[in-house]
C-alpha positions as a printed Julia matrix, in Angstrom:
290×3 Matrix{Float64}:
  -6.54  -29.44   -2.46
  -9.2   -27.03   -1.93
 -12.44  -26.36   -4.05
 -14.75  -23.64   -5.2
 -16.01  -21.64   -2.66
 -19.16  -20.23   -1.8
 -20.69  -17.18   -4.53
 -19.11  -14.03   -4.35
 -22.4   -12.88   -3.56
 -21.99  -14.09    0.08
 -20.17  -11.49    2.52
 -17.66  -11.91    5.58
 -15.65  -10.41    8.33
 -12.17  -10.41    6.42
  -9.0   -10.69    8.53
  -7.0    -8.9     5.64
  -3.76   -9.13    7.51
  -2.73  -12.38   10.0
  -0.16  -14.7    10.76
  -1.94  -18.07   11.48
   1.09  -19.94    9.69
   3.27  -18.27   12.46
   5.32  -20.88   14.76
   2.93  -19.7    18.03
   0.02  -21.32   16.6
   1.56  -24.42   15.95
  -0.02  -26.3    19.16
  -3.65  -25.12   17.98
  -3.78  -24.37   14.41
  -6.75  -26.13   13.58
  -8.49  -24.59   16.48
  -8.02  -21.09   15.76
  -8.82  -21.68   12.09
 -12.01  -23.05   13.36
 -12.81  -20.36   15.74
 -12.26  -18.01   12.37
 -15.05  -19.95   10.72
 -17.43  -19.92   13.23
 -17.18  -16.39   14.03
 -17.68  -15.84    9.83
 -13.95  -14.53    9.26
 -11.96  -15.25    6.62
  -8.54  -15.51    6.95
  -5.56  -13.97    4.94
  -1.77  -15.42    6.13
   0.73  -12.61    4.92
   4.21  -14.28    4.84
   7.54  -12.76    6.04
  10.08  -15.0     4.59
  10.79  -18.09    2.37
   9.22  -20.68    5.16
   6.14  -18.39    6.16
   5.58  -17.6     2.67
   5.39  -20.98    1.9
   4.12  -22.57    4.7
   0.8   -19.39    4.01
   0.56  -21.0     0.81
   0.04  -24.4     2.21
  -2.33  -23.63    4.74
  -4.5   -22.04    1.75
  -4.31  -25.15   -0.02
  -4.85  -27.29    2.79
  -8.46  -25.87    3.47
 -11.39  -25.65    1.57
 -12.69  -22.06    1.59
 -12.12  -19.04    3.23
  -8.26  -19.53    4.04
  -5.89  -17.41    1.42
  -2.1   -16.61    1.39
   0.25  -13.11    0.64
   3.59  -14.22    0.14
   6.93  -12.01    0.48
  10.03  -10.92    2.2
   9.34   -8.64    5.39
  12.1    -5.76    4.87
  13.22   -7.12    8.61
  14.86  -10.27    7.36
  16.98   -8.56    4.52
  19.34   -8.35    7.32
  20.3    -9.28   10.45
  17.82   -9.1    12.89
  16.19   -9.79   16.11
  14.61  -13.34   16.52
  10.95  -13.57   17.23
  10.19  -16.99   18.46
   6.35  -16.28   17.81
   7.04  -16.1    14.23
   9.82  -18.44   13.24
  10.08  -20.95   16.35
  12.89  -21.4    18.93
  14.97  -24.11   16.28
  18.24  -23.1    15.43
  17.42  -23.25   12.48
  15.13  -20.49   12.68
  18.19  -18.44   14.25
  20.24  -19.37   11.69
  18.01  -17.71    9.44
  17.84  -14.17   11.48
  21.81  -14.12   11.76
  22.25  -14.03    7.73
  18.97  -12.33    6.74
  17.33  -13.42    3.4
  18.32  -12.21   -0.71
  14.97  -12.36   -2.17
  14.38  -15.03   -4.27
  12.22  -14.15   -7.44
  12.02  -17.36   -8.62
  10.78  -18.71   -5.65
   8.61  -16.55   -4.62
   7.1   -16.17   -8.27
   5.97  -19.75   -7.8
   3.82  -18.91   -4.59
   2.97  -16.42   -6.34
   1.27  -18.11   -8.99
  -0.96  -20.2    -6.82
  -4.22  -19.44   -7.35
  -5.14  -18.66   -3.61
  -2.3   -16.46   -3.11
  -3.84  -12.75   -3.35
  -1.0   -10.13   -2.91
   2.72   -9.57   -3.16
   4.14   -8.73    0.88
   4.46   -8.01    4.11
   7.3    -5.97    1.72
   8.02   -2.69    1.99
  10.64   -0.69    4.47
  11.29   -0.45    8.19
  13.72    2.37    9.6
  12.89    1.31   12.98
  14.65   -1.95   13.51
  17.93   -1.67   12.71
  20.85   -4.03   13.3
  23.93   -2.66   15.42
  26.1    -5.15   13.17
  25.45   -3.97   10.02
  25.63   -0.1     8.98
  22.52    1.73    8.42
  23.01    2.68    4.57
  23.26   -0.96    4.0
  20.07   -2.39    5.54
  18.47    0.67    3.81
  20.35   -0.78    0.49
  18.85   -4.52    0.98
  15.34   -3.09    1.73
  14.56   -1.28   -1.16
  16.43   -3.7    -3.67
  14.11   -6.23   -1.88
  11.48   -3.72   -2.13
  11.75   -3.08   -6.17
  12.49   -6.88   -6.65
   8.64   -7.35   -4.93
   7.39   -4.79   -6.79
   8.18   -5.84  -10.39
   7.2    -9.81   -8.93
   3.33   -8.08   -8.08
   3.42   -6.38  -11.86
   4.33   -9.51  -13.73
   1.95  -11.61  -12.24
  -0.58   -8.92  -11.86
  -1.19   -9.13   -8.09
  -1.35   -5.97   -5.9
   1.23   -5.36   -3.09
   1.23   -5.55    1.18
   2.97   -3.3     2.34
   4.53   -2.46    5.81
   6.37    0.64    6.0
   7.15    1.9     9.85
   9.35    5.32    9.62
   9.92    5.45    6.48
   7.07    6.85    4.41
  10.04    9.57    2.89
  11.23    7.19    1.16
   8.21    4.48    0.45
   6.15    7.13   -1.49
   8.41    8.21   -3.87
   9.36    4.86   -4.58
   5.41    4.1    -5.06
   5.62    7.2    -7.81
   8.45    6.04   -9.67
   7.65    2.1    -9.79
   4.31    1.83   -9.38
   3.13    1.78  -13.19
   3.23   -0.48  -15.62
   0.51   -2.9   -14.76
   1.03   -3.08  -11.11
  -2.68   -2.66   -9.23
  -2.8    -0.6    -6.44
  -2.49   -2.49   -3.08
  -2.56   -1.84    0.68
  -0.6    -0.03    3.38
  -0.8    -2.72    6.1
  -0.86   -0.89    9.82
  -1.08    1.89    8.66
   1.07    4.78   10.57
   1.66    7.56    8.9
   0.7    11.19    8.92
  -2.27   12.51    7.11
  -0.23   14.38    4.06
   1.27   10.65    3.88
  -2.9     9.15    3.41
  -3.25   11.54    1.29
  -0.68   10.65   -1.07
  -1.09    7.22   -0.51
  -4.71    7.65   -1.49
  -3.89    9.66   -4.42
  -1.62    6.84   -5.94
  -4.74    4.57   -5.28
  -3.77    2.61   -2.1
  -5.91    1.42    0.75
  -5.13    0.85    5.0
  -5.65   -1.83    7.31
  -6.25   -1.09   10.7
  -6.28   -3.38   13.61
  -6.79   -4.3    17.02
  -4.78   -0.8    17.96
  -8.09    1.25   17.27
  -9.7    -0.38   20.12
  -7.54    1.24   22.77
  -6.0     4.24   21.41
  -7.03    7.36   20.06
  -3.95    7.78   17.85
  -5.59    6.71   14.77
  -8.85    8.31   14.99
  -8.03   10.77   12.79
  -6.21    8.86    9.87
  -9.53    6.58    9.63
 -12.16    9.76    9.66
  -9.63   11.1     6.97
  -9.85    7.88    4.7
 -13.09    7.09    2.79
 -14.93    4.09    3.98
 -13.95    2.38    0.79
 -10.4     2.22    1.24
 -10.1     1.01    4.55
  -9.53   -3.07    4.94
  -9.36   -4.62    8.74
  -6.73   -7.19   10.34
  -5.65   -8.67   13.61
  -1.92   -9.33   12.54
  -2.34  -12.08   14.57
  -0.65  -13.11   16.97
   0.24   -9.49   17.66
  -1.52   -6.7    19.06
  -5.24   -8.09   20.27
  -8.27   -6.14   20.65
 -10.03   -4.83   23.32
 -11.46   -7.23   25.43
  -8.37   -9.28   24.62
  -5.95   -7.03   25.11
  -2.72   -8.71   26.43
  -3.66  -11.91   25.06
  -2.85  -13.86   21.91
  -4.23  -12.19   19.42
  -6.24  -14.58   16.73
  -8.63  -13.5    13.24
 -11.93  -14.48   14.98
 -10.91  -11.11   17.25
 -11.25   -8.9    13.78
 -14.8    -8.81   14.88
 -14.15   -5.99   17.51
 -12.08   -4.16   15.14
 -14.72   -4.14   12.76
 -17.05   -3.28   15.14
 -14.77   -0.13   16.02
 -14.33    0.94   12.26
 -18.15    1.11   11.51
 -18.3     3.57   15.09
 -15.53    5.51   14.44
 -17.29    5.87   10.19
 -20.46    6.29   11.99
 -22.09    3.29   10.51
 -23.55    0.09   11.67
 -21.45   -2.83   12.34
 -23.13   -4.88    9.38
 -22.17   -2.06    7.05
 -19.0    -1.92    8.03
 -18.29   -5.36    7.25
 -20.28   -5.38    3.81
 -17.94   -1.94    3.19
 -14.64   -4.15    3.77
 -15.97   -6.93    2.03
 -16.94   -5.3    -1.21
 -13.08   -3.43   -1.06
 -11.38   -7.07   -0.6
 -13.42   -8.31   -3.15
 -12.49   -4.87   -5.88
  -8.66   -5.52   -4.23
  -8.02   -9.2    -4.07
 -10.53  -10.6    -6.34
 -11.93  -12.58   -4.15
């Protein structure tokens, strides 16, 4: 069980967006968690699925401080899809899973929910860019936003604000945000964010706020998105194991790396490194609680 943490007065690097539960850290878990530490970064596991929600939730519990879960069906596993070994494992049971996709389970998830370290409802949202060939288009749609609503009314009842992932599909993630985001629900983040800037500016209208990871460290692309964004809406990640950072770039990615983001951020906001972090910290602490 873990105990109370240091004051909220202390600040961090915050990894706001990771996957340390993830089957490709299984050999070195406890290693990677303690390279997180050391480097002053605390760690947020978003779940996918049932068994990464969970297993998020765990990990939380299992450590003292600085270790916290999101928990939530990624709109990939509502159906059919492809099977990343890096996230569920090579079992066949794993596989199993991808063949029949996942019916979101409020129940279930409401109890993760619940637990005390768990900060956010997600990785939920919608994906239009991978699609099944065995299933037809209008129906994955379909089980993504009906997973989509069910996650949204799970993060107004128990008060918790939402993760989001939405890849080519902010036409239809927006004015879903308008029509069910009342009632209660706080405003949460656009993980990854990769939209256009009308779509930041709507987004930041309705009171959301971005991550951005190891990506800014090697491409241009999202220079513009982050000058457009005020400093106190922007949140870093790694999403670990995926997509490392400049120097590590083609390497496993791990949260200890959300340094260099960081680092990145506060150049392209024109701002020390130090205020950059005390920037993000102060948003995950107005976001998350924390």
């Amino acid at each position: 069980m873990f105990t109370m943490e240091p004051s909220s007065s202390d600040m961090h690097f915050l990894d706001a967006h990771t996957h340390a539960q993830f089957a490709l850290f299984d050999a070195d878990r406890a290693a990677v968690l303690a390279h997180a530490r050391e480097a002053d970064v605390y760690v947020v596991n978003v779940g996918t699925q049932r068994d990464t929600s969970r297993r998020a939730v765990e990990l939380a519990d299992e450590i003292e401080y600085g270790v916290y879960a999101v928990i939530g069906l990624h709109p990939v596993h509502t159906s059919k899809s492809f099977h990343d070994e890096k996230e569920l494992g090579g079992g066949e049971a794993a596989k199993a899973f991808t063949s029949r996709g996942e019916v979101f389970d409020h129940d279930y998830y409401r109890t993760l929910a619940l637990h005390p370290k768990t900060l956010a409802i997600g990785e939920c949202g919608l994906d239009y860019f991978h699609f099944s060939d065995d299933e037809p288009r209008d129906e994955q749609v379909r089980k993504q936003k009906d997973a989509f609503l069910a996650q949204i009314a799970l993060a107004r009842e128990v008060r918790k604000p939402l993760m989001i992932h939405c890849r080519d599909a902010f036409h239809d993630l927006i004015p879903i945000l308008r029509e069910h985001g009342g009632g209660g629900l706080p405003p949460g983040i656009i993980h990854f964010f990769t939209g256009t800037p009308d779509d930041a500016r709507a987004l930041l209208e309705l009171g959301y706020s971005f991550t951005f990871g190891g990506v800014v460290t090697f491409t241009r692309d999202y220079d513009a998105a982050i000058a457009a964004i005020p400093a106190d809406r922007i949140l870093s990640e790694t999403d670990a194991p995926y997509v490392a950072p400049v120097p590590f770039r083609g390497k496993r990615n791990e949260p200890a790396f959300v340094v260099h983001t960081v680092a990145k951020l506060a150049e392209l906001k024109g701002v020390s490194t130090d205020e950059m972090k005390a920037q993000i910290w102060a948003n995950a602490q107005r976001i998350f609680g924390i």
